[in-house]
VEXLODREN-998667 format. One record per atom (N, C-alpha, C): x, y, z. Coordinates in steps of 0.2 Angstrom, whole numbers, plus 5000, padded with zeros to 4 digits. Example, Ala and Ser with C-alpha at 12.3 -4.5 7.8 and 13.67 -1.06 7.14 Angstrom:
# residues 2
506649725039;506249785039;506649845039;506449895035;506849955036;506450005039;
***
This chain:
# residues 93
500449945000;500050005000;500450065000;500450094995;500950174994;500450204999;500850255002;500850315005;501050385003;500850445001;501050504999;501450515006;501950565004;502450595011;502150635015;501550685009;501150745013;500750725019;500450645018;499950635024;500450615030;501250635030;501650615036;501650705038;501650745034;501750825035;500950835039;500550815037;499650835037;499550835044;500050745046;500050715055;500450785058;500850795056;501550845057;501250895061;500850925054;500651015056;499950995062;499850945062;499050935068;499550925073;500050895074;500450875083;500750965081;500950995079;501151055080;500551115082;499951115079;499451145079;499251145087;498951085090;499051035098;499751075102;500251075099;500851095104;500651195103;500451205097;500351275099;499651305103;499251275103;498551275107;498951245115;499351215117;499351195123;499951255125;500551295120;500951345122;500651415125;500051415120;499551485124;499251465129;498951405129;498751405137;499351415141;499751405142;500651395146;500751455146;500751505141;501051565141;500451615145;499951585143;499351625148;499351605154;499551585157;499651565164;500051595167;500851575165;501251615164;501351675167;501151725162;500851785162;500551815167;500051785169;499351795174;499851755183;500151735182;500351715188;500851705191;501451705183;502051695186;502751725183;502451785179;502751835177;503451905182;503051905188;503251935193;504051925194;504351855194;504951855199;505251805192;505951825194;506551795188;506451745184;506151685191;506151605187;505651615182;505251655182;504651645177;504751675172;505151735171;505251765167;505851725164;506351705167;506751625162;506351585161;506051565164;505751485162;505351495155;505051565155;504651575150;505051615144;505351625144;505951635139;506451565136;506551535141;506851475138;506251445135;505751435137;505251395133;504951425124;504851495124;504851515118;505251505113;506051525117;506551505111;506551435110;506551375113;506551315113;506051285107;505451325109;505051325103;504951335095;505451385096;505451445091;506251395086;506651375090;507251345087;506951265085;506451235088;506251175085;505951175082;505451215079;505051225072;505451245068;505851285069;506451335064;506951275062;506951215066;507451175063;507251115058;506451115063;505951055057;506051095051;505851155051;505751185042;506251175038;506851175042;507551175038;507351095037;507351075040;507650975037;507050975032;506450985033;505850955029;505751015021;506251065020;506051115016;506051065011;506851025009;506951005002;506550935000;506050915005;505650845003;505450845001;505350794995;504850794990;504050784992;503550814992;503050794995;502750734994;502650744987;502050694980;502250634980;502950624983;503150544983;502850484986;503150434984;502450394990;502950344994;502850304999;503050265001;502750205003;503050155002;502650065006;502650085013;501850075015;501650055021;502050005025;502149945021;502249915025;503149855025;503549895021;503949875019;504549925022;505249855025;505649915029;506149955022;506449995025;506650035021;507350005018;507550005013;508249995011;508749995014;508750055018;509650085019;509450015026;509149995029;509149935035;509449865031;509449865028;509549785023;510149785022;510349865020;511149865017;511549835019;512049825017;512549775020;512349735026;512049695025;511949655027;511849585024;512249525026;512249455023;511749405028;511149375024;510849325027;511249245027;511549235034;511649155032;511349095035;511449055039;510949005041;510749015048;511249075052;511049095059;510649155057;510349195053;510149245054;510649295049;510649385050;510949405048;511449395051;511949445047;512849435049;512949535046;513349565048;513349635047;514149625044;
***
């Protein structure tokens, strides 16, 4: 069963969509209660940039993917099999 790559992006932007609906509610807390003293104003800083650096790295790895391609459901991928010899115990590397 071929698979397009877009519906592994479609998964993608929905578990990102969830992470930004759960960082407004965190960042509205936050604000409302724990803005006042240092830790919160670091804690809430490191968390935005942590944010901001892991979306900003997905875009870079994911820019040059080819979307339209497809892939086997259910077949492991290639570079697993490479070098590798089957002999009567199993594989050997």
């Amino acid at each position: 069963m071929s698979v397009p790559y877009y519906i592994l992006l479609i998964l993608y932007l929905v578990g990102v969509g969830v992470f930004l609906m759960w960082m407004f509610f965190n960042l509205y807390h936050l604000i409302k209660f724990g803005l006042f003293d240092f830790t919160g104003k670091l804690n809430g800083t490191i968390f935005i940039l942590f944010s901001i650096a892991v979306i900003v790295v997905t875009f870079i790895l994911l820019s040059g993917t080819p979307w339209l391609d497809t892939f086997e459901l259910f077949s492991l991928p290639s570079g697993i099999l490479e070098g590798t010899k089957i002999n009567s115990g199993g594989f050997e590397l």
